[in-house]
ZAMARGU-4260 file (C-alpha; in steps of 0.2 Angstrom, whole numbers, plus 5000, padded with zeros to 4 digits):
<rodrens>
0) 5006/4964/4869 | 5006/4974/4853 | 5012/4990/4850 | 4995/4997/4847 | 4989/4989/4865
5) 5004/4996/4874 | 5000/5013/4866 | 4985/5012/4873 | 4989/5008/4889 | 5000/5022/4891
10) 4988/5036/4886 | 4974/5029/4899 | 4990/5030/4913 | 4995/5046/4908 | 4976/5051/4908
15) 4973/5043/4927 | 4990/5052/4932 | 4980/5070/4927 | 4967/5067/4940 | 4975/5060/4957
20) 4962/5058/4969 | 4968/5054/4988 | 4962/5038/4999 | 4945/5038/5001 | 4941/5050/4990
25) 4944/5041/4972 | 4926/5041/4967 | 4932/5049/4951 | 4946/5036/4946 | 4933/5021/4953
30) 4922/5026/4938 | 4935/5026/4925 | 4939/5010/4929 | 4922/5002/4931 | 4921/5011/4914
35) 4936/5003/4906 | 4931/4985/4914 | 4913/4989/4905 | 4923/4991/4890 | 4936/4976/4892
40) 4920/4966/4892 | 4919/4960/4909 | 4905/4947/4912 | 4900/4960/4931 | 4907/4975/4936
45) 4905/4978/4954 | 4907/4996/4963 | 4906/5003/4979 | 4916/4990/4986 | 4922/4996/5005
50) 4922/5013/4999 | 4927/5014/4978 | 4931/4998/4976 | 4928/4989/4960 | 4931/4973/4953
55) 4928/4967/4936 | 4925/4947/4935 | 4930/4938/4918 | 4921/4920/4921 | 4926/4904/4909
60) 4909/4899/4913 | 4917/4882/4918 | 4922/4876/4936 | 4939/4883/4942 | 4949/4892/4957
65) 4946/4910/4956 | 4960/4919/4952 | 4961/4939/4960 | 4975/4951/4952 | 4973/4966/4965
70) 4980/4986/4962 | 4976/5002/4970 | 4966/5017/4967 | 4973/5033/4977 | 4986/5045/4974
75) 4993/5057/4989 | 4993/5070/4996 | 5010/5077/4988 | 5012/5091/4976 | 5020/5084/4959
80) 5035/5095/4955 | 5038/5092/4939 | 5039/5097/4919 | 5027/5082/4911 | 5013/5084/4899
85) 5001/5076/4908 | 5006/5081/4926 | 4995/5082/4940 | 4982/5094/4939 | 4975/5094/4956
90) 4984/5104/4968 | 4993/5097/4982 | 4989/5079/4973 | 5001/5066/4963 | 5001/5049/4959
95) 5021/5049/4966 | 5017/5030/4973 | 5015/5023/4953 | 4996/5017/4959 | 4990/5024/4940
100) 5005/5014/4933 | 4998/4996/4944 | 4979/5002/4937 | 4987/5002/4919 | 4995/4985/4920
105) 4979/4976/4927 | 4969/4984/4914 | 4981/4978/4901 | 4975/4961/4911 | 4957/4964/4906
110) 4961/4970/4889 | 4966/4951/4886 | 4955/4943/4895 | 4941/4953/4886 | 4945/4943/4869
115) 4952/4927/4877 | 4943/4918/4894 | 4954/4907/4904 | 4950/4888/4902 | 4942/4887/4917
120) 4939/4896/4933 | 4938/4913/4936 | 4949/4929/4936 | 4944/4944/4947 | 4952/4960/4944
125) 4952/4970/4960 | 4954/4990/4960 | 4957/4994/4979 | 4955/5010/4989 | 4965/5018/5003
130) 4979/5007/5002 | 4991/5022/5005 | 4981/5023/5025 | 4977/5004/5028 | 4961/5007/5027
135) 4956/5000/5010 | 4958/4981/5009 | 4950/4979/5028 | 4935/4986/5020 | 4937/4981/5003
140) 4934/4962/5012 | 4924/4967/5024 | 4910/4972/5012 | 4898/4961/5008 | 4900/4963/4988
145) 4917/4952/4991 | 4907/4937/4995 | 4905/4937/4978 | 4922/4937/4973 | 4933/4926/4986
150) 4946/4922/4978 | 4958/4906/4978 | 4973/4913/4973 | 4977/4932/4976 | 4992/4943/4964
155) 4999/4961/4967 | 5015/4969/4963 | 5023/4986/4965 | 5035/4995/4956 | 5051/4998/4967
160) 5064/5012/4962 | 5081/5005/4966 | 5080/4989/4957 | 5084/4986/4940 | 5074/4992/4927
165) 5060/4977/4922 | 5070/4966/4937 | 5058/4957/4949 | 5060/4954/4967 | 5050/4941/4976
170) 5052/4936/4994 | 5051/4919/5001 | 5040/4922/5017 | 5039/4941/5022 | 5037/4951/5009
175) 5033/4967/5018 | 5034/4976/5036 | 5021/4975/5048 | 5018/4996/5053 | 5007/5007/5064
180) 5006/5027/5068 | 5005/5028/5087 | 4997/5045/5092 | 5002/5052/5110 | 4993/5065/5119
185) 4999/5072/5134 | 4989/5082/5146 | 4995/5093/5160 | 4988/5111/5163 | 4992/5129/5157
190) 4997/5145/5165 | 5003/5161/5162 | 5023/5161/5153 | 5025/5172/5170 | 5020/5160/5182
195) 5024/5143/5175 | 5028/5134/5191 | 5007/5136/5192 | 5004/5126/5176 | 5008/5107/5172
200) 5019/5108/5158 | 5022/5092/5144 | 5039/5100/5138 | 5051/5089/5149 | 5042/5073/5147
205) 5040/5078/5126 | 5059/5080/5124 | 5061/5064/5135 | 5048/5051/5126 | 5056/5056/5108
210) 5074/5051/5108 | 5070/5035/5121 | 5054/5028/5111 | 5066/5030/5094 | 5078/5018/5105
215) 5066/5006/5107 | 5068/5002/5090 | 5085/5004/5080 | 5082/4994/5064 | 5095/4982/5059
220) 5093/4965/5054 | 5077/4963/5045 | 5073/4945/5056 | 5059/4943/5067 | 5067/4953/5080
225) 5067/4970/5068 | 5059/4985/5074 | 5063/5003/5071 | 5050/5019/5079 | 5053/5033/5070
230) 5046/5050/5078 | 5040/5058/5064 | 5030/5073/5074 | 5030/5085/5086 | 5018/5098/5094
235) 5019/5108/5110 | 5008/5120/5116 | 5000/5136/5105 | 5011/5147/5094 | 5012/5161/5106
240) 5024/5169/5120 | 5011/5171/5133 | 5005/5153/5139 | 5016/5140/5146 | 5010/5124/5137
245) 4998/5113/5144 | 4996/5101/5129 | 5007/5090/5119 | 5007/5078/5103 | 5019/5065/5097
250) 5016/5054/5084 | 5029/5040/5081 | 5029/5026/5067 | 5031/5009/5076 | 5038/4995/5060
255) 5042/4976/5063 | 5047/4962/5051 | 5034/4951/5063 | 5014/4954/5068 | 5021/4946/5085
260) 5036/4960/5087 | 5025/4974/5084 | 5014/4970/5098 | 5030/4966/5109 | 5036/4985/5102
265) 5018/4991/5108 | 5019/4986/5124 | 5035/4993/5127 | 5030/5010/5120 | 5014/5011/5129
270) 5022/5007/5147 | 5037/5020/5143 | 5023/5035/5138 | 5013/5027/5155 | 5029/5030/5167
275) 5036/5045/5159 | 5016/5056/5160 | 5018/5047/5178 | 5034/5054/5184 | 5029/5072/5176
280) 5012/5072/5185 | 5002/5070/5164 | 4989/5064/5158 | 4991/5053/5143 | 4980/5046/5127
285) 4988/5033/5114 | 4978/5030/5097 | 4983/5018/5085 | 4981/5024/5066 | 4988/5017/5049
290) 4989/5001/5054 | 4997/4988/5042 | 5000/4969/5048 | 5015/4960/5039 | 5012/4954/5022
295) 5017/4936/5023 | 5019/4928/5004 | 5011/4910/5003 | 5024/4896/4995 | 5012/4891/4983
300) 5007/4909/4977 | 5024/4914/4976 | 5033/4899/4967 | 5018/4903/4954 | 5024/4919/4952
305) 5042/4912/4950 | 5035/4902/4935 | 5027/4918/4926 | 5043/4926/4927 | 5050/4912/4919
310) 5038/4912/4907 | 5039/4928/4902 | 5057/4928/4902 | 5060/4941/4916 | 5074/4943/4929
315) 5069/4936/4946 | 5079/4939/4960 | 5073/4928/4974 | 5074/4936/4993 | 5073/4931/5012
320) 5073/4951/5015 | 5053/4959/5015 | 5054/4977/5011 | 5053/4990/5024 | 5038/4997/5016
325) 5020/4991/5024 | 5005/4986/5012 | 4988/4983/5015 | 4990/4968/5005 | 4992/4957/5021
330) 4971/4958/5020 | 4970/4944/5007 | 4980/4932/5012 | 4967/4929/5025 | 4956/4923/5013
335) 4968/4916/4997 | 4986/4909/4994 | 4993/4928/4990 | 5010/4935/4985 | 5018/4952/4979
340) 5032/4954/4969 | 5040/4969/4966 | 5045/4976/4949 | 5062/4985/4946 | 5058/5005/4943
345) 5075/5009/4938 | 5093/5010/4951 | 5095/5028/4950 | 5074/5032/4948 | 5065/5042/4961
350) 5061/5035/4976 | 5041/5031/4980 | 5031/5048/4985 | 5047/5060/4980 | 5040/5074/4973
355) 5048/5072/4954 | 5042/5053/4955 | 5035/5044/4938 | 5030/5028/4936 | 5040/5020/4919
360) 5029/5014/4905 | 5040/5001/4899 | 5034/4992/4916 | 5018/4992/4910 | 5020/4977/4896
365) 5031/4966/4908 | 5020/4968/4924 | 5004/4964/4910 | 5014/4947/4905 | 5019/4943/4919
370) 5003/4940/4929 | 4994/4933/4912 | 5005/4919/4916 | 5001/4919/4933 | 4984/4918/4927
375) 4987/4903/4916 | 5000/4893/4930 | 4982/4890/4937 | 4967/4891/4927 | 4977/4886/4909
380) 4980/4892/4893 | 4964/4905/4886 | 4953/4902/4875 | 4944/4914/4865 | 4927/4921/4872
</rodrens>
């Protein structure tokens, strides 16, 4: 990549950064894309894919796997707290995840293939939605628009504060957790603060479920017998001194190496809320939201990856460990031989969504290369259009 590309590339990330728009709601950033793709000279650009989805399709014309390279669209819901030129101008909104600087690196993908056509096949360039609630690649493949797009082989990546500057991680097998937010609602009845023997209170049963269901799961090894609950919220009653409480909510993050452990975890979750709203003479709902399934990198996918790293002369640390993060990217390796690698932010950078969070520029040349070599590993050397 040139100076003048790279350049670029960095001004239309520092541009997306300005604009954050949460999941679900990145109409906004969808069209800059689409826009960009348009631009890049995409032979189609398809929108509205399970919500703002987009994916711009750069076809050799020729017979051929389809290659998918896959980012993100949304930002969160975080206030950016920091001194930047172009930080955050929406309120309560950043892109303290780096989703602007993954967007940048795949358009740096279509900027080449917009001179320059792989030998044969197809690439697909896919701009997700929602990842950040689970939501987006369920529906992104759901709709009916990726029928047109099934890939062969599916690429991500994600930049990862704690590893070396430009350093890759890859992991053989698991790459990322399995996670679910598990809602709990307990019922019971108010009365007067006076009288609360003629109410049913949640209070005893609340402060028993949330140091027991965290010791269902204490971390440790991350093997297929890893879980960890983490109670990450707490409601009991109304803000008042009159009312004995009649209502509860706890909401506790359930993680697993393994899809198999986390419905193990489940059921020992659900049966300990069942018995404890039992004993306290409660009502109880559980809801399931957020839900992420492990992301499991295919061998194939990932030994490709490997080879681009070699290519493109970047460390590559191989792993057996997944990361504790969850990622919606599990979705398309339903459908394709995927892998994710992860590309070193910096050891002593921010961490992911900490307010004073930026995604690193330099990243955005070497994430580029590295999945153009992907690209040719399977579809061969490019030719121009």
């Amino acid at each position: 990549m040139n100076s003048e590309t790279a350049e670029r590339l960095i001004r239309l990330r520092h541009d997306i950064h300005q604009f954050p728009e949460i999941s679900g709601q990145e109409k906004e950033t969808a069209a800059k894309v689409a826009a960009e793709l348009r631009a890049r000279h995409a032979n189609k650009v398809l929108t509205s894919i399970g919500g703002h989805g987009v994916a711009g399709v750069y076809d050799s014309g020729k017979d051929g796997p389809t290659v998918a390279i896959r980012c993100e669209l949304d930002g969160l819901p975080i206030q950016e707290l920091s001194n930047l030129a172009y930080r955050s101008r929406v309120t309560g909104k950043g892109h303290l995840c780096g989703h602007d600087g993954h967007m940048a690196i795949v358009l740096g993908v279509a900027e080449q293939l917009g001179r320059n056509r792989p030998t044969k096949g197809r690439v697909v360039l896919i701009f997700q939605p929602a990842e950040e609630t689970g939501q987006g690649a369920i529906a992104y493949r759901k709709d009916r628009k990726f029928a047109q797009i099934k890939p062969d082989y599916v690429f991500s990546l994600h930049n990862l504060p704690g590893l070396a500057l430009g350093e890759v991680e890859l992991c053989a097998g698991p790459a990322n957790c399995a996670s679910r937010g598990m809602k709990v609602v307990l019922t019971g009845r108010t009365s007067h603060a006076a009288a609360p023997q003629d109410g049913v209170s949640p209070a005893a049963a609340l402060a028993l479920l949330m140091p027991k269901l965290a010791d269902l799961g204490k971390g440790g090894s991350l093997d297929a017998d890893f879980a960890l609950t983490t109670v990450t919220h707490a409601t009991l009653g109304e803000p008042t001194f009159g009312i004995a409480p009649g209502r509860a909510e706890l909401w506790v993050t359930l993680r697993t190496v393994a899809d198999a452990r986390m419905h193990s975890l489940m059921a020992e979750a659900e049966a300990l809320v069942a018995h404890t709203a039992s004993d306290q003479g409660l009502e109880y709902e559980i809801t399931y939201e957020d839900v992420f399934e492990a992301s499991v990198n295919a061998p194939e996918a990932g030994d490709i990856l490997r080879q681009a790293c070699t290519a493109t002369n970047v460390p590559c640390v191989l792993t057996s460990s997944p990361q504790k993060f969850s990622e919606d990217f599990a979705q398309f390796g339903k459908d394709a031989k995927a892998a994710m690698f992860w590309l070193g932010a910096g050891v002593d950078h921010p961490q992911l969504h900490n307010p004073d969070y930026d995604f690193p520029d330099t990243l955005i040349s070497i994430g580029t290369g590295i999945f153009l070599a992907a690209i040719q590993q399977v579809l061969g050397p490019f030719s121009p259009r």
